[in-house]
Backbone as CSV, one residue per row, in Angstrom:
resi,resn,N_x,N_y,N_z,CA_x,CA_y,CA_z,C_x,C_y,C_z
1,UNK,0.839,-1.202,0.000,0.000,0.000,0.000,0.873,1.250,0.000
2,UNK,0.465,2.314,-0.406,1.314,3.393,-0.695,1.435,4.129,0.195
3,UNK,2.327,4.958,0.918,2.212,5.524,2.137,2.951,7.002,1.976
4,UNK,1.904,7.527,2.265,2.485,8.634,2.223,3.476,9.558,2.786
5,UNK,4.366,10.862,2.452,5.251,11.320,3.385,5.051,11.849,4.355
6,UNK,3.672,12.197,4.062,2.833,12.945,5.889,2.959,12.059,6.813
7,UNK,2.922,10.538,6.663,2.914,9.531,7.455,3.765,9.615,8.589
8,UNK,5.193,10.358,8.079,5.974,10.415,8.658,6.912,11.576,9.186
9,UNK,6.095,12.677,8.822,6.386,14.051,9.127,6.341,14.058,10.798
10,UNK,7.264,15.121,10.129,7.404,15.986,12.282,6.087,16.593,11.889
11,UNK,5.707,17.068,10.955,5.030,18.239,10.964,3.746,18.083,9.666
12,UNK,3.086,17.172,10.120,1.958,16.489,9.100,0.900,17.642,8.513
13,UNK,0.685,18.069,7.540,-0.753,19.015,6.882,-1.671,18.600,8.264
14,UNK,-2.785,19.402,8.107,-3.881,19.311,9.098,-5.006,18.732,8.165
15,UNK,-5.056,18.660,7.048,-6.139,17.645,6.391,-5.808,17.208,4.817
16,UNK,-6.412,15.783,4.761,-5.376,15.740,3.124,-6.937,15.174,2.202
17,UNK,-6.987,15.900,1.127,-7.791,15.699,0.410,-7.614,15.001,-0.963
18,UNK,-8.190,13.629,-0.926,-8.132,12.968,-2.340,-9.709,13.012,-3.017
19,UNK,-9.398,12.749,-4.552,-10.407,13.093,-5.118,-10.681,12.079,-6.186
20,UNK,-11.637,11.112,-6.616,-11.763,10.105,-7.063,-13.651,10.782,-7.975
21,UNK,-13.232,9.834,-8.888,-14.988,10.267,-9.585,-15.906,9.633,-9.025
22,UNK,-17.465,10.108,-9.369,-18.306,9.453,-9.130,-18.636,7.430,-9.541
23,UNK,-17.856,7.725,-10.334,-17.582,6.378,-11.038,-17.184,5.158,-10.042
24,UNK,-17.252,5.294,-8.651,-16.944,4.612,-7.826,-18.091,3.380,-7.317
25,UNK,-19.016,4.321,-7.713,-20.079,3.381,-7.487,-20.838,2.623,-8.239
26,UNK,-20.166,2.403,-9.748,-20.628,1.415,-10.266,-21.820,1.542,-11.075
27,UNK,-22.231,0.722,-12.042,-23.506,0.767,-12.885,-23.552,-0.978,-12.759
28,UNK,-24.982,-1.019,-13.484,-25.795,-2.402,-13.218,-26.652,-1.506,-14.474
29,UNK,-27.119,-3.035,-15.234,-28.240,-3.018,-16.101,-29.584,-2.899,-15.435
30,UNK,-30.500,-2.189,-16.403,-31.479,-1.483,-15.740,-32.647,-2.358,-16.385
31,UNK,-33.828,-2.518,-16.270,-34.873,-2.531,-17.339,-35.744,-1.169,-17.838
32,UNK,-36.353,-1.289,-18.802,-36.769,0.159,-18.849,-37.671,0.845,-17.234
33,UNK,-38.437,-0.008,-16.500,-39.439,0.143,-16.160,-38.714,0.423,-14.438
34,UNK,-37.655,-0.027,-14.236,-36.684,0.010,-13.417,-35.930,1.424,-12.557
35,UNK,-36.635,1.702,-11.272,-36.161,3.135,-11.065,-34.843,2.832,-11.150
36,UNK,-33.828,4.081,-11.015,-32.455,4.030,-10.557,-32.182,4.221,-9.504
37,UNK,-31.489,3.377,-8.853,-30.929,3.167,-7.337,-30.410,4.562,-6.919
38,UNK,-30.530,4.997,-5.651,-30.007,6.548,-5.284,-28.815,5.805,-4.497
39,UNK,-27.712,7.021,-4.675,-26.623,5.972,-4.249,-26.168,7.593,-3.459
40,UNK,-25.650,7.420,-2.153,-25.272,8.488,-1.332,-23.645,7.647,-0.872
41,UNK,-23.051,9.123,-0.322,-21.619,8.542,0.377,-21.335,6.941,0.781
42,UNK,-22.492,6.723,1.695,-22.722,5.032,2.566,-22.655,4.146,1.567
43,UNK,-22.852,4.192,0.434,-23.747,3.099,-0.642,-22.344,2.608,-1.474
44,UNK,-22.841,1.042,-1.170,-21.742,0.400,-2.059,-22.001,0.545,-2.989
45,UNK,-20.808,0.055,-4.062,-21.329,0.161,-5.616,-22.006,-1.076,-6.128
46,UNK,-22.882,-0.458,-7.034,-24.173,-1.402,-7.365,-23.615,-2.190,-8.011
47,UNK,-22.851,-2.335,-8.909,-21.644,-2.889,-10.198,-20.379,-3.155,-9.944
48,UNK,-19.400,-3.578,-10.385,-18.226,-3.155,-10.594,-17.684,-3.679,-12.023
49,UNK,-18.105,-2.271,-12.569,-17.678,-1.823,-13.549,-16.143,-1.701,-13.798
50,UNK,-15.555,-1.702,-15.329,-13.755,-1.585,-15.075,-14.059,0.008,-14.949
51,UNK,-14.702,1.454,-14.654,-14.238,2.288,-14.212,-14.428,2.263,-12.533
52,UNK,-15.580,1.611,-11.846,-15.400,1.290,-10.518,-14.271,0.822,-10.027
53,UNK,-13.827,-0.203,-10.428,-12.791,-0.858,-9.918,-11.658,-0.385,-10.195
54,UNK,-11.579,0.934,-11.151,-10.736,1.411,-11.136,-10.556,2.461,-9.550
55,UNK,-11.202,3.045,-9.712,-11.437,4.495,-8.866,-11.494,3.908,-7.593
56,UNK,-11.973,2.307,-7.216,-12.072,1.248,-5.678,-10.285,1.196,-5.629
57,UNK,-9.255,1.446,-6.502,-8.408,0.570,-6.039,-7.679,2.179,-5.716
58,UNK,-8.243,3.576,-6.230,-6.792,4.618,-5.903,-7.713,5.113,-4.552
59,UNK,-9.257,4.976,-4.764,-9.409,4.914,-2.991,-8.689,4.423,-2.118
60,UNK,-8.669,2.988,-2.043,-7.715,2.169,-1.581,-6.989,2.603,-1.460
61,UNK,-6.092,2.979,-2.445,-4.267,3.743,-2.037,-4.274,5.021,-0.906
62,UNK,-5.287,5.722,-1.404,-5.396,6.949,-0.347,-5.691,6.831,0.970
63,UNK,-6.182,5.331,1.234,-6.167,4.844,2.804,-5.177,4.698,3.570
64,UNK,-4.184,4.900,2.895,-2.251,4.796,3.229,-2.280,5.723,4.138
65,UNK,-3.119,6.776,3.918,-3.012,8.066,4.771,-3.290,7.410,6.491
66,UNK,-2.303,8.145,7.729,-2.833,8.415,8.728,-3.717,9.201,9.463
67,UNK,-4.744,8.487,9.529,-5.699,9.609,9.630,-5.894,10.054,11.380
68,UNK,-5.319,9.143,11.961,-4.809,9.437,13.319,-4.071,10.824,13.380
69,UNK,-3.201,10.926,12.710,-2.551,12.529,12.223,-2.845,13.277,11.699
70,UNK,-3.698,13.209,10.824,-4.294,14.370,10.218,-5.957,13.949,9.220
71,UNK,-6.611,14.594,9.242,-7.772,14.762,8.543,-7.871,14.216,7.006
72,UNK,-8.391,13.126,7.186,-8.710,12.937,5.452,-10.161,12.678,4.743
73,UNK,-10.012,13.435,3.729,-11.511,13.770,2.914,-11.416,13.351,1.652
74,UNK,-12.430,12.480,1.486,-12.464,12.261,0.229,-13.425,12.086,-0.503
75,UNK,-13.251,12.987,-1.875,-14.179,13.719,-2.605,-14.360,12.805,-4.013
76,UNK,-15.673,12.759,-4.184,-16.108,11.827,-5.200,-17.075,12.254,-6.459
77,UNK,-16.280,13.150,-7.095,-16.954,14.220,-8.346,-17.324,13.452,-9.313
78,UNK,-18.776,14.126,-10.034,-19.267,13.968,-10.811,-18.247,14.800,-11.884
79,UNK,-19.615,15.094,-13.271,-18.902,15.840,-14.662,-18.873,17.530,-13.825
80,UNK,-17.883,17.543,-14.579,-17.743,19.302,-14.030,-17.862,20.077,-15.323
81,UNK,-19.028,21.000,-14.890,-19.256,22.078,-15.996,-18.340,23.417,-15.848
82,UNK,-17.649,23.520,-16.307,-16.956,24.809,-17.029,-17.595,25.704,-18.027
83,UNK,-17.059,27.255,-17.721,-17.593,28.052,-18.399,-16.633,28.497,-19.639
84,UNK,-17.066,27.998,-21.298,-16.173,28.800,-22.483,-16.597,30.364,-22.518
85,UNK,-14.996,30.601,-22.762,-14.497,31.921,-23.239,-14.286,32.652,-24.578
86,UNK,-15.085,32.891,-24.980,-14.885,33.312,-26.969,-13.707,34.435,-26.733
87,UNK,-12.220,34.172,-27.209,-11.398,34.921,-27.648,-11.279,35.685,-29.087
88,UNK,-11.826,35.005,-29.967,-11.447,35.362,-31.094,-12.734,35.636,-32.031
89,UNK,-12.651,36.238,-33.372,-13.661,36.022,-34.570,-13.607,34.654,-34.775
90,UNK,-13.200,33.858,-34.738,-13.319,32.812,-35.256,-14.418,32.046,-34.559
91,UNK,-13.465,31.875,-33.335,-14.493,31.698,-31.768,-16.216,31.769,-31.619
92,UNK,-15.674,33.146,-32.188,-17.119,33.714,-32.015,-18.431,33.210,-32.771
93,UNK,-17.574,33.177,-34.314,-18.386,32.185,-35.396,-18.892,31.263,-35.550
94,UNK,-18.417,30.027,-34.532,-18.210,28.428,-34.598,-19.084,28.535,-33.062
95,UNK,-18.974,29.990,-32.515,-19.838,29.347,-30.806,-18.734,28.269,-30.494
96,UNK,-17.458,28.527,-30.345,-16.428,27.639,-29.628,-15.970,28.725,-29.180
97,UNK,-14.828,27.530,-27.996,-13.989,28.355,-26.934,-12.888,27.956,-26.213
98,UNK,-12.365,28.213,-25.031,-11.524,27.737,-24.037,-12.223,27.943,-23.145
99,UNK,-11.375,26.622,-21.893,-12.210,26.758,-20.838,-12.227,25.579,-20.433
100,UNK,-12.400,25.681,-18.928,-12.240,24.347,-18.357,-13.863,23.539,-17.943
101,UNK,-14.008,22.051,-18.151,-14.870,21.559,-17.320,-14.843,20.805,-18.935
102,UNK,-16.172,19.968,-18.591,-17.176,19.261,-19.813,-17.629,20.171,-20.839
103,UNK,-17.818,21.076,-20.626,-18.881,21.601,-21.733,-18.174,22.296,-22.954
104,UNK,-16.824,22.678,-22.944,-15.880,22.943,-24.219,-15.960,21.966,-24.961
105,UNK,-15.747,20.527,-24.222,-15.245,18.910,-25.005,-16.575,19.102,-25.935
106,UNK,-17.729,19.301,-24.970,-18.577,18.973,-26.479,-19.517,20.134,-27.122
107,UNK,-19.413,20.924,-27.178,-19.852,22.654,-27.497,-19.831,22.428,-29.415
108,UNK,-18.937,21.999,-29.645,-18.796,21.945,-31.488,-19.290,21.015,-32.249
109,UNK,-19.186,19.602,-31.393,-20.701,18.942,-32.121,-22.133,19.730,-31.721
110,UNK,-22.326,20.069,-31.009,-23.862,20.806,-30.941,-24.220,21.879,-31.653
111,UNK,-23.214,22.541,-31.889,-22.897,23.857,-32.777,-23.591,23.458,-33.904
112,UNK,-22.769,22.645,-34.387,-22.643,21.921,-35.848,-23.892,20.791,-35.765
113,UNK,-24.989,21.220,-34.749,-26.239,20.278,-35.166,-26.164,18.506,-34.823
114,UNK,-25.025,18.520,-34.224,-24.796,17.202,-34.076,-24.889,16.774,-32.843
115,UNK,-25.064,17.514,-31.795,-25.462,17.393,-30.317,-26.436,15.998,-30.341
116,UNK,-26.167,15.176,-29.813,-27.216,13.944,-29.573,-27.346,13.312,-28.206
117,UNK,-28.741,12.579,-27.897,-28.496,11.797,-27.300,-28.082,10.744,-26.790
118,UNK,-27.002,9.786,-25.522,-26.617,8.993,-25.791,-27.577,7.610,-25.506
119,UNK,-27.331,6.339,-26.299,-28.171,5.554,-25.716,-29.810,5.838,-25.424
120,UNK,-30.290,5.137,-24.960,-31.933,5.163,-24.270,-31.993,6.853,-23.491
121,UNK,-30.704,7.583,-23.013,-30.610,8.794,-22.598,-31.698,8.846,-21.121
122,UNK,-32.089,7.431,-20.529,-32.482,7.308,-19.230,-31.135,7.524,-18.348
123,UNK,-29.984,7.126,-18.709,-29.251,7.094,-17.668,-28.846,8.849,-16.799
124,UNK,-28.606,8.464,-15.221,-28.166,9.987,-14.901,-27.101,10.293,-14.927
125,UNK,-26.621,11.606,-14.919,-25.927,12.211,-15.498,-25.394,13.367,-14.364
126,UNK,-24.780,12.976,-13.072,-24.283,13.536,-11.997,-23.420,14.926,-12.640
127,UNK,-23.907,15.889,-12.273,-22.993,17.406,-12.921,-22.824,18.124,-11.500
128,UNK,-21.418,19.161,-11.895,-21.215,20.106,-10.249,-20.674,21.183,-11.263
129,UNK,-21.398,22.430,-11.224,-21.118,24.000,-11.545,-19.188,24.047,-11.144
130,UNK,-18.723,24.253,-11.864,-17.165,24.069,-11.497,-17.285,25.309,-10.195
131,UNK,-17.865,26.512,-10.220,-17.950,27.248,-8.854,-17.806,26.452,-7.659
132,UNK,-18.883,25.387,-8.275,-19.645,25.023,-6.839,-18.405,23.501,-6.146
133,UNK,-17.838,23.276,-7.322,-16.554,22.370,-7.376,-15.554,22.708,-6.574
134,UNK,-14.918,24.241,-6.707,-13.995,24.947,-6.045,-14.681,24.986,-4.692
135,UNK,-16.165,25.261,-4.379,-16.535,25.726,-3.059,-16.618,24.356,-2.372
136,UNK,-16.635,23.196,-2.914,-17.022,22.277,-1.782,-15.106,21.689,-1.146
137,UNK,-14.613,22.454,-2.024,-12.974,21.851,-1.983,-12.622,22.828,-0.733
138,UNK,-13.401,24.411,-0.924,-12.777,25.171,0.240,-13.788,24.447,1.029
139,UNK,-14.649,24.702,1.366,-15.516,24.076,2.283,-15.545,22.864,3.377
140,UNK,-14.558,21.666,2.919,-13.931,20.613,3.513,-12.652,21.131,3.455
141,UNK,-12.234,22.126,3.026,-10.776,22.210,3.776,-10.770,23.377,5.422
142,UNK,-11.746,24.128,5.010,-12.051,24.820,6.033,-12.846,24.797,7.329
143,UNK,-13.193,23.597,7.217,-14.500,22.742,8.190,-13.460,21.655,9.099
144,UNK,-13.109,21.752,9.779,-12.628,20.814,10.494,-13.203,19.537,10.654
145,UNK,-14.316,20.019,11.174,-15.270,18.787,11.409,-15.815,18.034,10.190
146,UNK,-15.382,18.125,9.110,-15.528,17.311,7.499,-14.393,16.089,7.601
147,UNK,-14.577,15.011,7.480,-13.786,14.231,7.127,-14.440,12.633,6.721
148,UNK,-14.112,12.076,5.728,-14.552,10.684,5.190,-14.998,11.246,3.935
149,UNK,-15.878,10.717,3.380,-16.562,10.946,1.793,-17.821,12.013,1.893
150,UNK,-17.443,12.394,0.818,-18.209,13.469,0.301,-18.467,13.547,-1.282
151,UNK,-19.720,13.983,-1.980,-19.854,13.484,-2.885,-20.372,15.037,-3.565
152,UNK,-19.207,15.322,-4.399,-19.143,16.642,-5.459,-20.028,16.564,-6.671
153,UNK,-21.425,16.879,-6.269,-22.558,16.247,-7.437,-23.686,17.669,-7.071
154,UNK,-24.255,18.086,-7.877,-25.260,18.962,-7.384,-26.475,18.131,-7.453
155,UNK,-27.312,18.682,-6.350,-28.599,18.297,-6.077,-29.123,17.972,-7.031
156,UNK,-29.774,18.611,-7.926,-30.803,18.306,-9.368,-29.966,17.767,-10.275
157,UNK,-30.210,16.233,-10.389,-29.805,15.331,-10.654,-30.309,15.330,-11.977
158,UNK,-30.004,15.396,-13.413,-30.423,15.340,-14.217,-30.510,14.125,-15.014
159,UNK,-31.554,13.196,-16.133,-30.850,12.266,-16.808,-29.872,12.929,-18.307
160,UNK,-29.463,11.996,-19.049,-28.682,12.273,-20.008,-29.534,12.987,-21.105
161,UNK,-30.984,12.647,-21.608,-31.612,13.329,-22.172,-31.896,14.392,-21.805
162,UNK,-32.166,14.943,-20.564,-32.625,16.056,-20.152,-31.622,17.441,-20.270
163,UNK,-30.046,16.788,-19.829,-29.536,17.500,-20.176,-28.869,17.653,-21.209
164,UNK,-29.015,16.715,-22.052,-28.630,17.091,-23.829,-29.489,17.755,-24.708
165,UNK,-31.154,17.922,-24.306,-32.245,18.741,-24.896,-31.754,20.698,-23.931
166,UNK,-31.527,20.309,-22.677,-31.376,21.514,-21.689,-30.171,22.020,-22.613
167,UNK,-28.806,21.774,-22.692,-27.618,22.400,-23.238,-27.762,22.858,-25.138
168,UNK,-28.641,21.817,-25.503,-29.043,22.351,-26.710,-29.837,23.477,-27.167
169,UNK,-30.544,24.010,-26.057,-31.541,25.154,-25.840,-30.631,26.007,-26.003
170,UNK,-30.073,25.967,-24.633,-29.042,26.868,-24.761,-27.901,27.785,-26.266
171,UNK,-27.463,26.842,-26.362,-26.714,27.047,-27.303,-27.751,27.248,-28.901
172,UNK,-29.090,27.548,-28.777,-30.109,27.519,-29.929,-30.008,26.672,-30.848
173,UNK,-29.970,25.595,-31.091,-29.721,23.902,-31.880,-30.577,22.883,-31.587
174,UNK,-30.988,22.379,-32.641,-31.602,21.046,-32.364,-30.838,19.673,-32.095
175,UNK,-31.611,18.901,-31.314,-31.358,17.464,-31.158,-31.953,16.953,-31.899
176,UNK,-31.155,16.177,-33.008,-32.467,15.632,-33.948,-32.070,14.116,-33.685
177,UNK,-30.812,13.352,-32.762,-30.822,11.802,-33.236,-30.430,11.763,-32.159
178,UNK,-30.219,10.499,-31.893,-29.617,9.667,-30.956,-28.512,8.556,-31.069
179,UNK,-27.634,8.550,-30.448,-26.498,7.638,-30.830,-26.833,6.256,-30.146
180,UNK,-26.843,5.715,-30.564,-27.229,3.766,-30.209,-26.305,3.208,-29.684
181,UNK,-26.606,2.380,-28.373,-25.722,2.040,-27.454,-24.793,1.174,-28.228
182,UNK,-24.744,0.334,-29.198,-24.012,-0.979,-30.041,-23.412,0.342,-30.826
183,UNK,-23.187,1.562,-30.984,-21.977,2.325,-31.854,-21.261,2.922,-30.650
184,UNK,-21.808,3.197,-29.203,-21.001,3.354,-28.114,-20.055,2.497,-27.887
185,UNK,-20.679,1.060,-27.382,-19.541,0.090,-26.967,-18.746,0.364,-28.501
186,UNK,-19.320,-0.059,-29.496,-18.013,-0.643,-30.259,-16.652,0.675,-30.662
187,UNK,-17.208,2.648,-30.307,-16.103,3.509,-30.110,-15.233,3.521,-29.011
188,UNK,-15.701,3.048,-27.967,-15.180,3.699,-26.680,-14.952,1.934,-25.721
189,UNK,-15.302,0.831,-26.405,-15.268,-0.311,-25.610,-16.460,-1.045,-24.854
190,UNK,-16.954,-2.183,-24.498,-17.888,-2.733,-23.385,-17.686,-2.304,-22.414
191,UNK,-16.513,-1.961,-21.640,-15.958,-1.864,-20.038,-16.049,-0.275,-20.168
192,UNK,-15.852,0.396,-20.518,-15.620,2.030,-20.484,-17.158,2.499,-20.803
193,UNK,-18.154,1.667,-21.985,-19.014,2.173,-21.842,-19.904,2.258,-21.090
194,UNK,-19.875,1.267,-20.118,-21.210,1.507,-19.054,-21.279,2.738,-18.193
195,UNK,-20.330,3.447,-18.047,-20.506,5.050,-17.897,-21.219,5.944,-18.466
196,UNK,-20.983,5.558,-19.602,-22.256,6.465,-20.351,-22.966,6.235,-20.741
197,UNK,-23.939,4.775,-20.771,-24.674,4.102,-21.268,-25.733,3.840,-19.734
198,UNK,-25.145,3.995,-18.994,-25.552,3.548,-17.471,-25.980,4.252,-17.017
199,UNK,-24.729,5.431,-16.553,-24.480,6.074,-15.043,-25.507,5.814,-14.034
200,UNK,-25.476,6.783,-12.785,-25.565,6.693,-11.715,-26.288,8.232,-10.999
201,UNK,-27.247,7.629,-10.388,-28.047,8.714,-9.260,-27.389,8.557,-8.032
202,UNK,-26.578,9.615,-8.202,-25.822,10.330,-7.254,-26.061,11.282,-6.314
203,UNK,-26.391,11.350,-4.477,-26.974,12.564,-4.121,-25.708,12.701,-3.147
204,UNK,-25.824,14.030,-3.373,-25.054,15.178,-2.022,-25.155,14.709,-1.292
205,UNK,-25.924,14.047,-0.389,-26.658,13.731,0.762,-24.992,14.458,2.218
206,UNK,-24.106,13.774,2.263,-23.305,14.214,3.791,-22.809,15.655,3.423
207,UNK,-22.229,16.282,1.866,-22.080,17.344,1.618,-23.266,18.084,2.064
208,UNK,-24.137,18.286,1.756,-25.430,19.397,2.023,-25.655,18.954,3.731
209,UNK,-25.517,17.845,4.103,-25.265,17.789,5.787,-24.490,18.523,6.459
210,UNK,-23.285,18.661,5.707,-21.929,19.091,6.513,-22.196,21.248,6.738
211,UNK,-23.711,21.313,5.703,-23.700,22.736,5.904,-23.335,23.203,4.347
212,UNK,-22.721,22.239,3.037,-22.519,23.323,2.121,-23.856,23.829,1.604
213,UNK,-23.662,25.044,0.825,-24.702,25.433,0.030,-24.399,25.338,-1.364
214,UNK,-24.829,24.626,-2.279,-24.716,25.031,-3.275,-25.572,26.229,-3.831
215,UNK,-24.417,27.376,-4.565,-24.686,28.271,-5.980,-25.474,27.547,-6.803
216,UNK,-25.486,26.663,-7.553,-25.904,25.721,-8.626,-26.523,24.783,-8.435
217,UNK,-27.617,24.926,-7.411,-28.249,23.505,-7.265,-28.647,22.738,-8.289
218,UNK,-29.226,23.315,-9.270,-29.822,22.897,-10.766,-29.126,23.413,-11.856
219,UNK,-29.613,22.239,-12.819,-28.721,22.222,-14.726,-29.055,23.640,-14.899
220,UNK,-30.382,24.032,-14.787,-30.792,25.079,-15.541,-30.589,26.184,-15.442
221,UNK,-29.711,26.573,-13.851,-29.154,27.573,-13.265,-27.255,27.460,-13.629
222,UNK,-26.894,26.400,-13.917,-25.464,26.404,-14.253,-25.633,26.382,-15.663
223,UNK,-26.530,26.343,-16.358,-25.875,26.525,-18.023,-26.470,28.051,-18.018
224,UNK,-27.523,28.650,-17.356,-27.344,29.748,-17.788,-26.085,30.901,-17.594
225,UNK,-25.709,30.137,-16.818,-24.031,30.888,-15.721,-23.278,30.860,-16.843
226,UNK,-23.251,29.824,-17.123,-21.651,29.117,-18.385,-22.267,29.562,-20.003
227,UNK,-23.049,29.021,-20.283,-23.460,29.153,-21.739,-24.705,30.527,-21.772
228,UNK,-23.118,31.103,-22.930,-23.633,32.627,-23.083,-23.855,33.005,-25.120
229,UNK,-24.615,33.333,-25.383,-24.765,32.866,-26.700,-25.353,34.566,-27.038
230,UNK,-24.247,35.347,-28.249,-24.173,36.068,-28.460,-24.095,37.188,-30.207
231,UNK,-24.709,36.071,-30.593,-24.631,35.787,-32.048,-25.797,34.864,-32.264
């Protein structure tokens, strides 16, 4: 197991924060008719998926930590929305940008009319306002009394359709298709796709305990923040 150098400090940090995705908890096949399991901090993973078992084993490593010595938190993020920046004419033309989070990666297929849904587009689709990303990071670093898992997801839990019709508004574009789960697996793999073919209902639940507030409780309040459409 990996151990860290705080382990052995004269002089250990006062809290150490690791950060692992939501992807920890796994997907399971659904039927249509089939709610989705709400899965909070406590909740094992329903699956183990190869991205679960990925994200189960650098948990694992981060248990190296002494937590007898110092404070450890660990944070389990969903997709993070970022806000694009139009620098240029060009930019401006195409409705592309820079900028950090999810929503640059896919801003130019939607542009270009190609925005789709993935799969059946039942699955959820855990998102955190990158604001609200930075605030839950100060928030457990500044809280003493925070420590164990915490889950970097905003409240209004959206599915994948909802927010691929919601971001398409935005940006004034239609959704006209849907991408079929058998052209998912066979781009991206069987094991990688159950992330996006799946995902997971994810709640805040010990974060919004511990006292945070989210800025961004809802999709519809973080894309109007980020996606600014000016042309």
């Amino acid at each position: 197991m990996w151990r860290p150098p705080s382990n052995s400090a004269e002089r250990p940090p006062e809290v150490f924060v690791s950060t692992a995705g939501k992807c920890f908890y796994g997907t399971r096949e659904l039927d249509a008719t089939d709610p989705q399991p709400e899965l909070t901090e406590d909740s094992a993973p329903v699956g183990m998926d190869f991205p679960a078992e990925l994200v189960g084993q650098w948990e694992a490593a981060a248990d190296g930590v002494d937590a007898t010595r110092l404070r450890h938190v660990k944070l389990r993020i969903g997709v993070v929305l970022g806000k694009v920046e139009r620098e240029s004419m060009i930019g401006q033309l195409w409705q592309v940008g820079r900028a950090r989070g999810f929503l640059p990666i896919i801003r130019l297929p939607f542009c270009l009319g190609l925005g789709a849904v993935i799969g059946s587009g039942r699955q959820m689709l855990p998102c955190i306002h990158i604001d609200d990303m930075t605030g839950v990071l100060l928030h457990v670093l500044d809280r003493p009394d925070t420590a164990g898992k915490y889950n970097a997801v905003a409240p209004g839990i959206v599915t994948n359709q909802e927010f691929t019709e919601a971001f398409a508004r935005r940006l004034r574009r239609p959704v006209a298709w849907s991408v079929p789960e058998s052209l998912v697996r066979a781009l991206v793999g069987a094991e990688r796709s159950s992330t996006l073919l799946r995902g997971q209902l994810v709640r805040p639940q010990r974060t919004l305990a511990s006292g945070y507030r989210f800025a961004y409780p809802e999709l519809e309040e973080a894309l109007a923040d980020l996606v600014r459409i000016t042309v």
